[in-house]
N, C-alpha and C positions, 0 to 999 in steps of 0.2 A: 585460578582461571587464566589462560594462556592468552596473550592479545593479537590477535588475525591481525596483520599487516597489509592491506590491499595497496594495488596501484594508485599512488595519489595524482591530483590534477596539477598538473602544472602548470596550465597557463588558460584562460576560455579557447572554447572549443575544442582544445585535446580529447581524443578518447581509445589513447594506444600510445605504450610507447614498447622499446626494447629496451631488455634488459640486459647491460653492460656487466662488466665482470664484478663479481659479490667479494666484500674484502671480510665475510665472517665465514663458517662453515658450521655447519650444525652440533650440536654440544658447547660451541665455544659461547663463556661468556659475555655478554655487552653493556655497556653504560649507558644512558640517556645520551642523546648527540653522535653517540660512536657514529663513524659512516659504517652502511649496512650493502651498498651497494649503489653502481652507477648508470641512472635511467637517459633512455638514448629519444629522443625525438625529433622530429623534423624541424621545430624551432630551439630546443635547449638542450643541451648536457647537465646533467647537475646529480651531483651526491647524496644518497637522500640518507638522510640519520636514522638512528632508532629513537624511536619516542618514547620507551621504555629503559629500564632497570627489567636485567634476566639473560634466561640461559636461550640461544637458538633453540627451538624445538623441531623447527622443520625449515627447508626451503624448497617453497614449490613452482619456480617461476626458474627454468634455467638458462644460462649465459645463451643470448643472441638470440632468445625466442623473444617472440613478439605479443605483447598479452593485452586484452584490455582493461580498460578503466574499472577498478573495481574489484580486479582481478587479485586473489591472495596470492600474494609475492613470498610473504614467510611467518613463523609464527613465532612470539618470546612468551616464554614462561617460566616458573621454579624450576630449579633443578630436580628432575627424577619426575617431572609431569611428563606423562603423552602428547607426541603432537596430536592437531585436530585432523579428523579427516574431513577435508576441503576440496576431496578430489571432484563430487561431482555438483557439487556449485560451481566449481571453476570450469570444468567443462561444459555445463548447461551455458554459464556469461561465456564462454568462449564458442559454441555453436552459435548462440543467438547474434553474436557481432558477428561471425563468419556471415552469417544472413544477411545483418542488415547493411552490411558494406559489399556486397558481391558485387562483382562489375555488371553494372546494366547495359546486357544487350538490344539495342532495337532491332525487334523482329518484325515491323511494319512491309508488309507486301510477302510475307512469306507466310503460306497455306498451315494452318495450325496445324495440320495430322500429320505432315510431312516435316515440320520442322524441327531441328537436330537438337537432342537432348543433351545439355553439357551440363558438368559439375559446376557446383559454384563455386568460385576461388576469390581469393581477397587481393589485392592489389596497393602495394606501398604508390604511395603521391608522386614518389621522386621517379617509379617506374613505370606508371603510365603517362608521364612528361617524358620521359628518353623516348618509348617503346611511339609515343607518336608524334618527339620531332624525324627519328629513324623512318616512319611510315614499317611501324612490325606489326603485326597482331601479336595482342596479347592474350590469346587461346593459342597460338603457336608457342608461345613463351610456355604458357601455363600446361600444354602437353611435353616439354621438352625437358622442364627441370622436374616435374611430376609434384609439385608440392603445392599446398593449399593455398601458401601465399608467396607473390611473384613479386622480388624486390628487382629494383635495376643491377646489381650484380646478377641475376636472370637474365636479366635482356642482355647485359653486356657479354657473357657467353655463348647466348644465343646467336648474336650476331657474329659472335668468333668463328663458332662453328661452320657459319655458312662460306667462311674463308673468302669475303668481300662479297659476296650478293645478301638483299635482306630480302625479306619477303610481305607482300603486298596482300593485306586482308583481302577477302572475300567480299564482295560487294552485298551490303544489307537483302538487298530484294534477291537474293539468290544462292542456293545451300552450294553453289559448287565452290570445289578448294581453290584455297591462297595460288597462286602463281608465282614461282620464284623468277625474279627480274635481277637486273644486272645492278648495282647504287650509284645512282646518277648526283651527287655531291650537289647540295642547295648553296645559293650564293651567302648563307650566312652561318652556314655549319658545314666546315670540314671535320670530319673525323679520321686521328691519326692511324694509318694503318697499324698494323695488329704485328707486334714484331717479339724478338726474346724478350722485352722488355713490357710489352704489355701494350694497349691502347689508353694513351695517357698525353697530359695539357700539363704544360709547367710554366706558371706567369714570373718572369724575369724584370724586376724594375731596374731603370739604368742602361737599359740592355744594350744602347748605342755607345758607350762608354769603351773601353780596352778591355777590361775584365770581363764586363756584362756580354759584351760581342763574343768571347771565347766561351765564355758559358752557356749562350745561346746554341753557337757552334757544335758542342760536344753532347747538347741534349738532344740536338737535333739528328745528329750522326746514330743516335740508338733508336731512331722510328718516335720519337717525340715531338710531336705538337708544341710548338713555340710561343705565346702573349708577348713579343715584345713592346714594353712599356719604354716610354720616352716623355721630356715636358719642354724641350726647347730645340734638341736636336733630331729632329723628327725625320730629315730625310734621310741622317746616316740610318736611322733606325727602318727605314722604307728600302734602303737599297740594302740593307744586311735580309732585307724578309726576301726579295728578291736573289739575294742569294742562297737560302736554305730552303727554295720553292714556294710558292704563294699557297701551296696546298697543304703544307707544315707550318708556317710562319705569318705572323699578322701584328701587325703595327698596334698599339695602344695609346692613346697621350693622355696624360692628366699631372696635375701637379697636387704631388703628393703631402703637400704643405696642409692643405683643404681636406676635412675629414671624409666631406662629402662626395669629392672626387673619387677617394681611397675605395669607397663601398661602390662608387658607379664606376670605379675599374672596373672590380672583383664582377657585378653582376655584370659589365659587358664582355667578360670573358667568357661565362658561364652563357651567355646568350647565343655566344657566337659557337664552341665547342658540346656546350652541356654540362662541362664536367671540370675540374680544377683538382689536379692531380701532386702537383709541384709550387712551391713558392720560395723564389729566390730574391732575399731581400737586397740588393746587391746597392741600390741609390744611395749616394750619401752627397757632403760636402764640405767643403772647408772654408770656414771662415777666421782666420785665424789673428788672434790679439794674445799680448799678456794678460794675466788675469788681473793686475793694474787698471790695466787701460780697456780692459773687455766693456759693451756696451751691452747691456740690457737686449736690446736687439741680436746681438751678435751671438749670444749667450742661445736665447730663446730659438733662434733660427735655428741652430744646427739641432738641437735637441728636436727641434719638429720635426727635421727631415731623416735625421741618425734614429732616432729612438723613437716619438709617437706615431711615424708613419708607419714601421714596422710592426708596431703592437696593433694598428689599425686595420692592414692588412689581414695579420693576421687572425685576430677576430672573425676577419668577414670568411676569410677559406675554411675554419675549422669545421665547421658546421657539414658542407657539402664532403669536407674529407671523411668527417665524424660520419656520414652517413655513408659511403662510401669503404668504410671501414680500413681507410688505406692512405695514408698522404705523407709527405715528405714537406718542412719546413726549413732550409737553410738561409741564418743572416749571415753578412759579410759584417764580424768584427772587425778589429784591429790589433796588434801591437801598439799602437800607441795607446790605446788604455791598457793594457796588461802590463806596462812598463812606464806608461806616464810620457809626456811630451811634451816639452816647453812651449809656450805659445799658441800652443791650441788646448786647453783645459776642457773645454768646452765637448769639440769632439771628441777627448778621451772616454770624458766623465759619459757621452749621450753612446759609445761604442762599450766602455765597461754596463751600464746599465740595459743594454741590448743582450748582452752576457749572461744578466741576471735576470731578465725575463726569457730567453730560449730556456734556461734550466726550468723556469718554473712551469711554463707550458709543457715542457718535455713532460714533468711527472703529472699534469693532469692531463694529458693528451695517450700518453704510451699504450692503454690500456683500450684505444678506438682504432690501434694501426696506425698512430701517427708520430713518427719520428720527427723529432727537433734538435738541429744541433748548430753551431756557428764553425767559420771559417777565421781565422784569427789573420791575413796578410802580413808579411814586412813591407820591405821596398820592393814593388813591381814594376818591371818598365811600362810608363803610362804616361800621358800629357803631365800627369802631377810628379813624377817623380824625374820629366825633362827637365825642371824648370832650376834642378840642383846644383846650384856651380859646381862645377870641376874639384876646388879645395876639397870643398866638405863631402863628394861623392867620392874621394877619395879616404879619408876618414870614415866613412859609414861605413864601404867595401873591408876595410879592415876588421870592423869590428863583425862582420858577418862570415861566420866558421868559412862558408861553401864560397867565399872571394867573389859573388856576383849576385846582379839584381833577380829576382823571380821572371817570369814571363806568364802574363794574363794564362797561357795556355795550363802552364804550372796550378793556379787556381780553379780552373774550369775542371781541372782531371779531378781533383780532389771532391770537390762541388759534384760531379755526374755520380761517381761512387757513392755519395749518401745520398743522394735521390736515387739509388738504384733497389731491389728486394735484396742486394748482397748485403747490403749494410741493415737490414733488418733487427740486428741486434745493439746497433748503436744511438745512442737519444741521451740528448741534456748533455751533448762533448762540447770544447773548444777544443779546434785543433790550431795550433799554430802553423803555419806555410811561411818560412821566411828564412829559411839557408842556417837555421839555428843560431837565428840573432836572439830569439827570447827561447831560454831551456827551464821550467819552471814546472 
């Protein structure tokens, strides 16, 4: 007897999720715990096992469709059993949620005989929060991509299409059409215009720094929308937004020491654009001791800012990228942990272990559109790397193939290209930037 696998609950009040990409294929056999496939919802991502011993017999639930609760996803049984036919159970639970989720029109003040018969369509959460910070209708949406259910990659084409005008529902008490109007930009949502690169938000922590300034710079040069984040230099970070336009760039401040600043970044970015396309971990610091003499303090700090701020972040964007089906993650490593560095252990140890979580996000991330990779620095001309005496910046230059220090802009080039779709097939790299001081 074969065991029917339905959509399980993941969390109260779920009742739908998407189904991410399946790691079995029908015939293949599986074990108790195998993962069976990756369920996508507005609050979780997560892997769900097979609760059985057996062979696939079927899977009826396929990659990026959207099913509900209940809904038979696959079936395991003996080898050389039939699958079940579960076609029209799954369509019946899949009519009847089509029902009871349709978008509610109010049709108050409009003459019943006269008023316009429309299909009923299903509507993702995350799409009717864009389609009404935008002012879209979501019956324009829902005739444009032609499909039962309108997620906000709908509305986000939809308004491409319009090539900068969006269009203004139809007033309740009255059948006549939308009027397309010009987008008068609200004081707390800009959206970046629509360029080769796409309409897309990239939160930069550090961003007032030499490196974080150039990377700002370079994302903004391809039609990107800016987060500059800052925690103490707040006006370089005001007069750098000022310079890549107020209508692309926006100052952020929080100290990212505090777990709970890190989540009320992320959601005031998301408040202010909608969307969180990019995440460049670039913040860091140094506090540097022998490992003798290192304090407890000294120790714990940098790992907060090197290493848990970054996984904190991170966290918070997967989600909105996860649903989005699209995101870009780059931290700023170092050479001093690929290589080791006297007197700052500390930093090494919190930039090699930055290392080791990109990777691991990478493989459970790859599979939502979302790349993760780090940037490895050497020596970049910077306040930190002024401060070298003469001797020993003569000694470093030596030991660097290319005879000279990086320049911030060197880093930023490297940085735009993995957040761009060229790099699409890169995720889980450390790339080194540093004139071939570390060849490894």
């Amino acid at each position: 007897m074969s065991t029917q696998i339905q959509l399980p609950k993941l969390y109260e009040n779920m009742d739908e999720a998407t189904i991410g990409p399946w790691s079995v294929s029908v015939g293949q056999k599986v074990r108790q715990g195998d993962i069976l496939v990756q369920l996508i919802s507005d609050k979780v991502v997560e892997e769900f096992e097979a609760p059985c011993d057996g062979i696939i017999l079927g899977i009826f639930a396929q990659e990026k469709s959207t099913v509900p609760l209940g809904y038979v996803i696959c079936a395991i049984g003996a080898e050389g059993e039939a699958a079940p036919d579960v076609t029209a159970s799954n369509e019946e639970l899949m009519r009847s949620h089509l029902q009871s989720n349709a978008l509610s029109i109010d049709l108050s003040g409009i003459v019943p005989e006269v008023a316009p018969q429309k299909p009923a369509y299903k509507v993702a959460p995350a799409a009717k929060a864009f389609a009404k910070q935008n002012n879209i209708s979501l019956d324009e949406v829902a005739a444009f991509c032609k499909r039962d259910t309108v997620h906000r990659k709908d509305v986000e084409e939809f308004i491409a299409s319009k090539q900068g005008t969006t269009i203004t529902p139809a007033p309740t008490t009255s059948p006549a059409p939308a009027v397309a109007t010009p987008v008068v930009p609200k004081p707390t949502q800009v959206a970046a215009p629509v360029t080769a690169i796409g309409q897309r938000v990239a939160l930069i922590t550090g961003a007032s720094g030499a490196i974080g300034s150039a990377i700002a710079r370079a994302l903004s040069a391809k039609g990107i929308a800016v987060a500059l984040h800052s925690n103490s230099n707040t006006a370089k970070a005001e007069a750098l937004a000022q310079e890549l336009a107020p209508a692309l760039a926006a100052v952020f401040t929080a100290d990212l020491a505090s777990p709970e600043q890190c989540k009320k970044l992320v959601q005031n970015v998301l408040a202010k654009w909608g969307r969180i396309d990019i995440l460049v971990n670039n913040a860091g610091r140094l506090n540097d001791a022998t490992v003798s003499f290192m304090t407890d303090e000294q120790w714990a700090s940098s790992i907060e800012l090197n290493l848990n701020a970054p996984f904190r972040l991170m966290r918070e964007v997967s989600m909105p990228m996860a649903r989005q089906r699209w995101g870009r993650i780059v931290s700023l490593a170092s050479d001093a942990g690929r290589m080791g560095s006297a007197n700052r252990a500390n930093y090494a140890a919190a930039k090699e272990g930055l290392v080791g979580l990109t990777r691991s996000a990478a493989r459970e991330m790859a599979g939502l559109g979302i790349r993760v990779n780090a940037v490895s620095p050497g020596f970049i001309e910077s306040p930190m790397t002024a401060n070298i005496p003469p001797v020993k910046m003569k000694d470093i230059l030596r030991e660097i193939p290319t005879r000279r220090l990086g320049k911030p802009q060197d880093v930023a080039a490297l940085v735009a290209f993995l957040c761009s779709d060229e790099a699409d097939y890169i995720t889980g790299q450390v790339i080194s930037i540093d004139g071939g001081l570390f060849m490894g």
